[in-house]
C-alpha positions as CSV (number, residue, x, y, z in Angstrom):
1,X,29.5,-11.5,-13.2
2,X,27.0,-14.7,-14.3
3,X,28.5,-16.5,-11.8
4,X,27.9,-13.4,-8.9
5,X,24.0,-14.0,-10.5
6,X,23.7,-17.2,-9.7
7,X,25.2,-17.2,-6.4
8,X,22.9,-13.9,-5.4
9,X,19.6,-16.6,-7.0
10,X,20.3,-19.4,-4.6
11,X,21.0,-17.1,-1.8
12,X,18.0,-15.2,-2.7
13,X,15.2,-18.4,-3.1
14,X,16.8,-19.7,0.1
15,X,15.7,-16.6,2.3
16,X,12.3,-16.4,0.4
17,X,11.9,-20.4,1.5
18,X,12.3,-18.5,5.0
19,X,10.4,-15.9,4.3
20,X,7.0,-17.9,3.6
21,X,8.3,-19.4,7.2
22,X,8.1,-15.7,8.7
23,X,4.6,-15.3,6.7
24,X,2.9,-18.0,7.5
25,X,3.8,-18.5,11.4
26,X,3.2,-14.4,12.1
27,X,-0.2,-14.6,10.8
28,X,-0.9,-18.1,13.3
29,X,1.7,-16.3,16.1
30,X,4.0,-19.0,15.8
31,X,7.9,-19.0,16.5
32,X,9.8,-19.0,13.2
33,X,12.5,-21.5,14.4
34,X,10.8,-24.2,16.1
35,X,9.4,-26.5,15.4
36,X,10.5,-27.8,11.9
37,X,8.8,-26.8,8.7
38,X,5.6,-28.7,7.8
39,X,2.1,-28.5,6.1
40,X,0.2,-26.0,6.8
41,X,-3.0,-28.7,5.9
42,X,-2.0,-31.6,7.6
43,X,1.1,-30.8,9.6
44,X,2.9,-33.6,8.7
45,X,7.1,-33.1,8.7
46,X,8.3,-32.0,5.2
47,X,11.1,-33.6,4.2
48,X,14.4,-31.7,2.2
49,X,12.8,-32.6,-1.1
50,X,9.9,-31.8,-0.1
51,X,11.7,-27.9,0.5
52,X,13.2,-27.1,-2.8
53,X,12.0,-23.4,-3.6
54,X,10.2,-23.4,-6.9
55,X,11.0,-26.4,-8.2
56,X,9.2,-28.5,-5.4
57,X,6.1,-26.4,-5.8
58,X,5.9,-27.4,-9.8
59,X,6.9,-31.1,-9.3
60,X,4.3,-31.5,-6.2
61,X,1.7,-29.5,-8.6
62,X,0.8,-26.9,-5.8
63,X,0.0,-29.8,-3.4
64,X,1.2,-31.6,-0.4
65,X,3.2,-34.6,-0.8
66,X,1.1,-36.2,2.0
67,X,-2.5,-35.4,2.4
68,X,-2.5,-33.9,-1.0
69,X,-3.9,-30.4,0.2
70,X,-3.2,-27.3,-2.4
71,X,-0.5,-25.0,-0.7
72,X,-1.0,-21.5,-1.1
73,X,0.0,-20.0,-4.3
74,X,1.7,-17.4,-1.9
75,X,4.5,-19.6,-1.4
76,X,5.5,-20.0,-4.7
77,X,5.3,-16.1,-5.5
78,X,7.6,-15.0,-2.5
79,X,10.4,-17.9,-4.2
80,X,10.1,-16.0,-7.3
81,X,9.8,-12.5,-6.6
82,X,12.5,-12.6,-4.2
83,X,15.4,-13.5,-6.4
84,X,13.8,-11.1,-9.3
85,X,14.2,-8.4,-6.9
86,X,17.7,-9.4,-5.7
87,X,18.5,-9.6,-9.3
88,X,17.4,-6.3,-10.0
89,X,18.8,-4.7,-7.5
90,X,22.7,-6.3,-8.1
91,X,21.6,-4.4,-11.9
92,X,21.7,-1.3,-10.5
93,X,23.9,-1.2,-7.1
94,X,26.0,-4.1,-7.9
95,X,28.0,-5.5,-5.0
96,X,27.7,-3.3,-2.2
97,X,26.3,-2.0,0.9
98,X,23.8,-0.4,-0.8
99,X,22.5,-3.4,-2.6
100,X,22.2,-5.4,1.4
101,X,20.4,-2.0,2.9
102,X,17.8,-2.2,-0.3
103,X,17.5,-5.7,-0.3
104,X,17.0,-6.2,3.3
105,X,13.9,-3.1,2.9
106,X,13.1,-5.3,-0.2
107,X,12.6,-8.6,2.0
108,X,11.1,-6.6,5.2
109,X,8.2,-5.3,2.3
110,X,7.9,-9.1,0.4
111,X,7.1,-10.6,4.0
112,X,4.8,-7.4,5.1
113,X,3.0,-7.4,1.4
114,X,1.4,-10.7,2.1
115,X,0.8,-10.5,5.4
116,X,-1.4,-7.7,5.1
117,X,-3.1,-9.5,2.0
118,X,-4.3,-12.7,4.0
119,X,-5.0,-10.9,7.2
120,X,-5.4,-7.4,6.5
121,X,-2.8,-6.5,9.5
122,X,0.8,-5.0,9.2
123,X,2.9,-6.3,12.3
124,X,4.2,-4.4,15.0
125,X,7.3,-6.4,15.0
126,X,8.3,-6.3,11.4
127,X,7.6,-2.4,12.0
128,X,10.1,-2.8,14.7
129,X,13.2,-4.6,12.9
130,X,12.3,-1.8,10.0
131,X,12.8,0.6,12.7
132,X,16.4,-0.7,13.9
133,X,17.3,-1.6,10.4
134,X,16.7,1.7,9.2
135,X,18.2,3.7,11.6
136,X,21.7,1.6,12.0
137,X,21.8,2.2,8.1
138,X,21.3,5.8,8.4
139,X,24.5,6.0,11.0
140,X,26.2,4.1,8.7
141,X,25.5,6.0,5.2
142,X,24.9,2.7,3.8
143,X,21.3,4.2,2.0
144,X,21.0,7.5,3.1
145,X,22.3,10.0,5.9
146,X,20.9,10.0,9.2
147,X,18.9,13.5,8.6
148,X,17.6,12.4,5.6
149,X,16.3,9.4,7.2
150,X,14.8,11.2,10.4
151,X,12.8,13.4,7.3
152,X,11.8,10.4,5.4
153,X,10.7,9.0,8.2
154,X,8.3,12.5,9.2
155,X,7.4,12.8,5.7
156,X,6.2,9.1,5.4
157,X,4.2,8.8,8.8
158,X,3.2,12.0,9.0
159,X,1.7,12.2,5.2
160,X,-0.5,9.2,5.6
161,X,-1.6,10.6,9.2
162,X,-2.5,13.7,7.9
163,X,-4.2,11.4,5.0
164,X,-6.3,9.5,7.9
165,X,-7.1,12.5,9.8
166,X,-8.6,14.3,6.9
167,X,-10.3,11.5,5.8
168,X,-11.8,11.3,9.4
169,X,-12.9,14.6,9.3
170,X,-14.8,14.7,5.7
171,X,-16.0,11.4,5.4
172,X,-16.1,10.2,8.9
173,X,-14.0,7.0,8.8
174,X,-10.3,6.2,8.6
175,X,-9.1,6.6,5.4
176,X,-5.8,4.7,6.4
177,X,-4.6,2.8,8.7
178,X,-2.1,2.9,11.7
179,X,0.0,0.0,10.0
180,X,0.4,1.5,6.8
181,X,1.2,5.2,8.3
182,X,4.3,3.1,10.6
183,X,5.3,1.1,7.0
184,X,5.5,4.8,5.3
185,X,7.7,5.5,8.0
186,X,10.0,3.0,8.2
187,X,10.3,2.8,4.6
188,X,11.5,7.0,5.2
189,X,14.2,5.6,6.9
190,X,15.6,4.0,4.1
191,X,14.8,5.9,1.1
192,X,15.5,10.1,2.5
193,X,12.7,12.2,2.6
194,X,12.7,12.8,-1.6
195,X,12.3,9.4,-2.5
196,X,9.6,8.9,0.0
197,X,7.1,11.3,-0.8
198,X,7.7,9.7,-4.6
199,X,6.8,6.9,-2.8
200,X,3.6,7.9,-1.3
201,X,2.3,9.4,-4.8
202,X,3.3,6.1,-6.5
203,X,1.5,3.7,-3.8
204,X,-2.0,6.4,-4.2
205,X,-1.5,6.1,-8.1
206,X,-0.8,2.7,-8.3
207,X,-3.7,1.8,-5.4
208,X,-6.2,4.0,-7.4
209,X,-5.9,2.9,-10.7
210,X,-6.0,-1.1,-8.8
211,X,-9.0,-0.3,-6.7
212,X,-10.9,1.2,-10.4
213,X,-10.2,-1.9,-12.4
214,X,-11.1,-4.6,-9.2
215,X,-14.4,-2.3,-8.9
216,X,-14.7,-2.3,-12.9
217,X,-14.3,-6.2,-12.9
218,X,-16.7,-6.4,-9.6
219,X,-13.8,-8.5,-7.9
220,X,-14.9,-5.9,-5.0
221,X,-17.6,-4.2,-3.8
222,X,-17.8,-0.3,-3.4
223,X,-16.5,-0.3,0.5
224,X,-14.6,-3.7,0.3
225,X,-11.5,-3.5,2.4
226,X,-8.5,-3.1,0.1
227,X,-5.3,-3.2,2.0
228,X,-3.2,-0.6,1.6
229,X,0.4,-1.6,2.6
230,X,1.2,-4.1,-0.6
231,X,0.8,-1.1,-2.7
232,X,3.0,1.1,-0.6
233,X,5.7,-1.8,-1.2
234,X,5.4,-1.7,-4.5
235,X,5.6,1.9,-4.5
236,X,9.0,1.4,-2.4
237,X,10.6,-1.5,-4.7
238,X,9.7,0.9,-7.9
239,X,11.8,3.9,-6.2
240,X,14.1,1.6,-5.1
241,X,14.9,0.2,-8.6
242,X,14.3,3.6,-10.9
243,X,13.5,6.4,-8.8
244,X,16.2,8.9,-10.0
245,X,14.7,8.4,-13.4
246,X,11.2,9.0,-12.8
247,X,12.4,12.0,-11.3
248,X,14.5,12.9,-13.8
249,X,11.7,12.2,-16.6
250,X,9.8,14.2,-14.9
251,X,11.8,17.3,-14.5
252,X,13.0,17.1,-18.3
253,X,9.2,16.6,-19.4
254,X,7.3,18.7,-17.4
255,X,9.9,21.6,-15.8
């Protein structure tokens, strides 16, 4: 079993050491295999040492090796909240197809998350892989059954469209955007219709009680943009990891 965990960590930082690839060239539209990785300061060639996830981001002190420019803190949180996550989830599902479907939804939400932080955009093409992920799992079984996923999905889109046009309506402006009502969806596709809409009341309680304390501590203005899609992933990793047990918690406390 240890030695399962530490093969599941190296694999793990590896793919988040691709993932800040995937991050960083969607948000400049750049292809993720060519050319090789560099700085995104002075775009000088980084060397294999200079490519070590974590550990050459603490050795280099958050800089570049070569024009000394601070590298986003970004890239050091994807190399440690990937493995976490993969961690987490060989807890629960151990070694199975269940543990690849979630962590692949895992990675598709890491990369999405930060996107949408630094540019305030989800991408159609992450959508899109989501999309064909999520419905190849759902013929398979390997998350849930292809019905459940087709709801999930109707639940997810359609409950933040229905959020949107509301908002529309009453207050004149969209209350949420087209990105986050296609993540919703996609993330239906892997999580059945239940889980989902325990998603969506997760990502509103969890983005509430965010957008009181960043108002509280004036880190934001009333009408600051405050995207919506990192909390949604939260939301999905939280379901992902104890979802049956909030539910069950909830039916033993309150039902």
């Amino acid at each position: 079993m240890t030695m399962v965990i530490v093969l599941i960590f190296i694999f793990s930082i590896l793919v988040a050491s691709f993932y800040n690839v995937c991050i960083h060239r969607m948000i400049i539209n750049q292809s993720v295999v060519f050319p090789s990785s560099y700085c995104p300061s002075c775009h000088h060639p980084l060397k294999p040492l200079d490519l070590i996830p974590i550990f050459s981001y603490i050795f280099l002190l958050g800089r570049c090796r070569y024009c000394k420019g601070r590298i986003s803190l970004r890239y050091f949180m994807v190399e440690i909240i990937t493995p976490i996550l993969a961690i987490f989830l060989y807890g629960i599902y151990g070694v199975s197809w269940q543990f690849i479907g979630y962590f692949v939804l895992a990675s598709l939400l890491i990369i999405t998350s930060f996107i949408d932080i630094e540019q305030q955009i989800i991408p159609n093409k992450i959508i899109g892989y989501g999309l064909i992920l999520g419905i190849l799992f759902s013929l398979t079984g390997i998350t849930v059954g292809l019905f459940d996923a087709v709801l999930g999905f109707l639940v997810g889109a359609g409950s933040l469209f229905l959020i949107a046009l509301i908002s529309l309506q009453i207050l004149g402006k969209e209350g949420m955007g087209g990105g986050d009502i296609k993540l919703l969806g996609v993330i239906g596709l892997f999580l059945g219709w239940k889980m989902t809409l325990l998603t969506l009341l997760l990502s509103i309680y969890i983005g509430g009680i965010f957008s009181i304390l960043v108002l509280l501590f004036k880190i934001k203005k009333r009408g600051d943009y405050i995207p919506f899609g990192p909390f949604i992933s939260l939301a999905s990793i939280i379901t992902i990891l104890w979802g049956k047990d909030i539910v069950a918690w909830y039916i033993t406390s309150f039902l």
